[in-house]
MARMIRO-355482 format. One record per atom (N, C-alpha, C): atom name; z, x, y; residue number from 1; residue in one letter. Coordinates in steps of 0.2 Angstrom, whole numbers. Atoms other than C-alpha are relative to their C-alpha. Layout:
+------+-------+-------+-------+------+------+
! name !     w !     u !     v ! resi ! resn !
+------+-------+-------+-------+------+------+
!   CA !     Z !     X !     Y !  NUM !    A !
...
+------+-------+-------+-------+------+------+
//
This chain:
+------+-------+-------+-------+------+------+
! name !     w !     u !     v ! resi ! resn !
+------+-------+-------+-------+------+------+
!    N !     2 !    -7 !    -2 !    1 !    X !
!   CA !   -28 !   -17 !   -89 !    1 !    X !
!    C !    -5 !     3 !    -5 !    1 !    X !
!    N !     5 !    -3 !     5 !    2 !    X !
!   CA !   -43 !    -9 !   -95 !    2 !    X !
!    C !     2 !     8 !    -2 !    2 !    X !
!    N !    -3 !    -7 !     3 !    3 !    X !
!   CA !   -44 !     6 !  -106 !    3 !    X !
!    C !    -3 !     7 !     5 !    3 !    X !
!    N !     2 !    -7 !    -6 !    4 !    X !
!   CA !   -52 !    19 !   -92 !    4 !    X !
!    C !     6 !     0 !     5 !    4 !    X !
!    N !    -3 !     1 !    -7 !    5 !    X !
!   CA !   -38 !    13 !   -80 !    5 !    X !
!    C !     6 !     4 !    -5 !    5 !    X !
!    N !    -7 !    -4 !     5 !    6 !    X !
!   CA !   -24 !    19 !   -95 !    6 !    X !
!    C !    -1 !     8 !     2 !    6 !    X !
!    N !     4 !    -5 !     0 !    7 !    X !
!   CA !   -36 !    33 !   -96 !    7 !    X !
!    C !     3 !     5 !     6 !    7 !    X !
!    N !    -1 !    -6 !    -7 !    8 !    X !
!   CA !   -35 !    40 !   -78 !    8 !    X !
!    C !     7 !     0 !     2 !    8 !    X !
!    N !    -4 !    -1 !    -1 !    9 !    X !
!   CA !   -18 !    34 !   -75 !    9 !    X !
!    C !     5 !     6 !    -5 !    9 !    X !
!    N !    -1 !    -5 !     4 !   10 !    X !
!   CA !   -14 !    45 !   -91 !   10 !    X !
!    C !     0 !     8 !     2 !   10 !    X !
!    N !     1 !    -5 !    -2 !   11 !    X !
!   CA !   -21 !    58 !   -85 !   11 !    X !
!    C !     1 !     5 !     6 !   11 !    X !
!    N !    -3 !    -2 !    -5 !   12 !    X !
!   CA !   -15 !    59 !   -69 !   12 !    X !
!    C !     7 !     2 !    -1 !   12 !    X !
!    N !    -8 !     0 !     2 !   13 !    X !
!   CA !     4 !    59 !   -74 !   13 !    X !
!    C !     0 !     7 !    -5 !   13 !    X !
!    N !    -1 !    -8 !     5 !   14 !    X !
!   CA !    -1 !    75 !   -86 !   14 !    X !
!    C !    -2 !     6 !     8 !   14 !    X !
!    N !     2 !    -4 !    -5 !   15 !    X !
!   CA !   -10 !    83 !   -70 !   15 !    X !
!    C !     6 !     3 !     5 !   15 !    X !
!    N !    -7 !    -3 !    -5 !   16 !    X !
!   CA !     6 !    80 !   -60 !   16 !    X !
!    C !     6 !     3 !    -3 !   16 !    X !
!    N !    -7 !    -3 !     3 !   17 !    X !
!   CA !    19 !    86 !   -72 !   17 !    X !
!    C !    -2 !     7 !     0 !   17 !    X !
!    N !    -1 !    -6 !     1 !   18 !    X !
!   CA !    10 !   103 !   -76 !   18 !    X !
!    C !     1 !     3 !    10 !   18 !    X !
!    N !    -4 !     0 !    -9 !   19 !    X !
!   CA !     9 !   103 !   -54 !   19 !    X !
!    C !     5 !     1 !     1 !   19 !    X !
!    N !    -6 !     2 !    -1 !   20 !    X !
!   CA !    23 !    99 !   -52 !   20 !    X !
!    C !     6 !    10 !    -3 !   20 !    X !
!    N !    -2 !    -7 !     5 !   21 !    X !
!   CA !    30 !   116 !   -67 !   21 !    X !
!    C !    -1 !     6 !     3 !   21 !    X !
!    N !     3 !    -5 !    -4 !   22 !    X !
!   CA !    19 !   126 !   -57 !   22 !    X !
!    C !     1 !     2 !     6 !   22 !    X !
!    N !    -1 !     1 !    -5 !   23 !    X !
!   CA !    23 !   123 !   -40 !   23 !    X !
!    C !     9 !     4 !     1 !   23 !    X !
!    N !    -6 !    -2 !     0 !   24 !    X !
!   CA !    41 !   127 !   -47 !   24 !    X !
!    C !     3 !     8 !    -1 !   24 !    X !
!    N !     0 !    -6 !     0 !   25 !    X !
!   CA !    37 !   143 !   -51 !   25 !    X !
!    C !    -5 !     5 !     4 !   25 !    X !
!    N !     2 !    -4 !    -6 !   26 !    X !
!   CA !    27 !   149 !   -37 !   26 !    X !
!    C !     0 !    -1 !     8 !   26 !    X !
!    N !    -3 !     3 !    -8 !   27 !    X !
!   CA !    33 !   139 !   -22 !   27 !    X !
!    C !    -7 !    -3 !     4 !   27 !    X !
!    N !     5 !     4 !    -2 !   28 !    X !
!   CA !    24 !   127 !   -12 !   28 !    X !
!    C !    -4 !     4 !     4 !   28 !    X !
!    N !     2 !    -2 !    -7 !   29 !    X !
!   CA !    16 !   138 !     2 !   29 !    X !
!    C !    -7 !     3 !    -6 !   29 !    X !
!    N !     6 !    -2 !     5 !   30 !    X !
!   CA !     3 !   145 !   -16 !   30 !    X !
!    C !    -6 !    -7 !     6 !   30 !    X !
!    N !     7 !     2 !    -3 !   31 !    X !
!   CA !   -15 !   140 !    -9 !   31 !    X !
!    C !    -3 !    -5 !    -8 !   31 !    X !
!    N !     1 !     3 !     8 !   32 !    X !
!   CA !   -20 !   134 !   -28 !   32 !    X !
!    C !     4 !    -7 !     0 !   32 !    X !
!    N !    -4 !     6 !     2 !   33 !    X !
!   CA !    -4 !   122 !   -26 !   33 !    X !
!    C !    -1 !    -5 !     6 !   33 !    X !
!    N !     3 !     5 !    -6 !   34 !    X !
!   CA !   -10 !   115 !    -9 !   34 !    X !
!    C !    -6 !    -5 !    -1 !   34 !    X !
!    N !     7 !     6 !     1 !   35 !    X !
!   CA !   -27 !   110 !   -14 !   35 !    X !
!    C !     0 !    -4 !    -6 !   35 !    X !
!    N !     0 !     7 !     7 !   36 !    X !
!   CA !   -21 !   101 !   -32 !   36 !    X !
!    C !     7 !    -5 !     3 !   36 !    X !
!    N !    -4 !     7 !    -3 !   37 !    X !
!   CA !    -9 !    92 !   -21 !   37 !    X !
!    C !    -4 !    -4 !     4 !   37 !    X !
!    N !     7 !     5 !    -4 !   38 !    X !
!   CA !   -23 !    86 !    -9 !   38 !    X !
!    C !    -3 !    -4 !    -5 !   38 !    X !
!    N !     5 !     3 !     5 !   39 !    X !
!   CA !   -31 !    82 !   -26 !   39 !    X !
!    C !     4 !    -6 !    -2 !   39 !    X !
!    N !    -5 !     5 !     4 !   40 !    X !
!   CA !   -17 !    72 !   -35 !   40 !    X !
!    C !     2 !    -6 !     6 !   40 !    X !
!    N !    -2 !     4 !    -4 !   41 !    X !
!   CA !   -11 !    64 !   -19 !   41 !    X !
!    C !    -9 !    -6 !     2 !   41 !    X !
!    N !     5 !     7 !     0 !   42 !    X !
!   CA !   -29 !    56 !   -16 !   42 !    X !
!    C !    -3 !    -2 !    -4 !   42 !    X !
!    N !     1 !     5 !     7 !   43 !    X !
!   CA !   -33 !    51 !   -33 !   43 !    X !
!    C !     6 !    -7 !     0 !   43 !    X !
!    N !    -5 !     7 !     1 !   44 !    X !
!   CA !   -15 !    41 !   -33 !   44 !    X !
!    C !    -2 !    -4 !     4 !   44 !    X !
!    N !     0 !     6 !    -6 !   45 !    X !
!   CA !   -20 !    33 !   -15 !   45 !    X !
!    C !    -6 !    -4 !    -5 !   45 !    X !
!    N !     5 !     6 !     7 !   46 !    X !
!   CA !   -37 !    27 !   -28 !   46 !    X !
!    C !     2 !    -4 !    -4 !   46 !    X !
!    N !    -3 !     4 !     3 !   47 !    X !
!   CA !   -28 !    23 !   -40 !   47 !    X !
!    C !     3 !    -8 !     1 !   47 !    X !
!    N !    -3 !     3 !    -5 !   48 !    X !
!   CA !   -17 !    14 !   -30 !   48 !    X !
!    C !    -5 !    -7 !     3 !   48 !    X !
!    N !     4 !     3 !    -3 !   49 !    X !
!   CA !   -32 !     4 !   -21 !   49 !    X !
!    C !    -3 !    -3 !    -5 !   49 !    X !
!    N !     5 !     4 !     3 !   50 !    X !
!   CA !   -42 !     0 !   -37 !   50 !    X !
!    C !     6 !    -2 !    -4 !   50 !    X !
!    N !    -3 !     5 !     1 !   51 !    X !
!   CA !   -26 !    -8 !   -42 !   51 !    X !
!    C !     2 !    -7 !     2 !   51 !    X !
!    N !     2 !     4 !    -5 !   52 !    X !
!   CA !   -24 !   -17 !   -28 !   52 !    X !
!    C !    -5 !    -5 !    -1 !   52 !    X !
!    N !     4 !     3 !     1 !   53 !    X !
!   CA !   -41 !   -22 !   -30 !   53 !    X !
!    C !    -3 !    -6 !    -7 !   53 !    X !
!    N !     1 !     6 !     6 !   54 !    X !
!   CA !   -41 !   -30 !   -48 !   54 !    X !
!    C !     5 !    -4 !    -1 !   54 !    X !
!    N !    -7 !     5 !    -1 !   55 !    X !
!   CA !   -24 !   -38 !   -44 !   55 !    X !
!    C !    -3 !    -6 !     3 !   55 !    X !
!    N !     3 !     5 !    -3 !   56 !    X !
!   CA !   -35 !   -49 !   -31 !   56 !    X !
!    C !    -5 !    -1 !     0 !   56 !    X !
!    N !     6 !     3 !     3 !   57 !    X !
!   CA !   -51 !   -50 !   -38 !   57 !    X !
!    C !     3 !    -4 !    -8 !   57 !    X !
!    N !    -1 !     0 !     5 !   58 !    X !
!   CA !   -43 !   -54 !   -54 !   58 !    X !
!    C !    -5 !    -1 !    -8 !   58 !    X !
!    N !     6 !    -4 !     6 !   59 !    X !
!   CA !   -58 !   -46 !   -64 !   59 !    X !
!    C !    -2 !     5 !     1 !   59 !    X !
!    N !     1 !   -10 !     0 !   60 !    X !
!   CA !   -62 !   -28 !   -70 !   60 !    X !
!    C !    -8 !     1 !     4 !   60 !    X !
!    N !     4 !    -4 !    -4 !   61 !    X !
!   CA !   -69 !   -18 !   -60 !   61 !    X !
!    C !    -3 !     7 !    -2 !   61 !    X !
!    N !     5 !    -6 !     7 !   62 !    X !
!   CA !   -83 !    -3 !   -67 !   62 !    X !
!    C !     5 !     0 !    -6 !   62 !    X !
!    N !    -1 !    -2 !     7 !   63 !    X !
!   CA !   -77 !    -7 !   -84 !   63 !    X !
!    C !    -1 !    -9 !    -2 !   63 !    X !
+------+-------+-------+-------+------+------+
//
């Protein structure tokens, strides 16, 4: 696993947890917590996809 994939996977899981604290205290219907869930859910589908991808090429991908 390259070190930008730690990197974003890292970063993603900080992004989801304060989301997640936030969401908890303003409720879902907030317009702010709508569009950083449209963010976070299609980052993880990428994520998701360029693991995919280096599983079956098995060599890094931009790095």
């Amino acid at each position: 696993m390259r070190a930008l994939t730690i990197v974003n996977v890292s970063l993603w899981i900080v992004l989801f947890m304060g989301w997640l604290q936030y969401t908890i205290a303003v409720g879902w219907a907030d317009p702010i917590s709508s569009e950083v869930r449209w963010i976070l859910g299609l980052t993880a589908v990428l994520l998701g996809l360029l693991g995919f991808l280096r599983i079956r090429r098995h060599q890094a991908i931009l790095g």
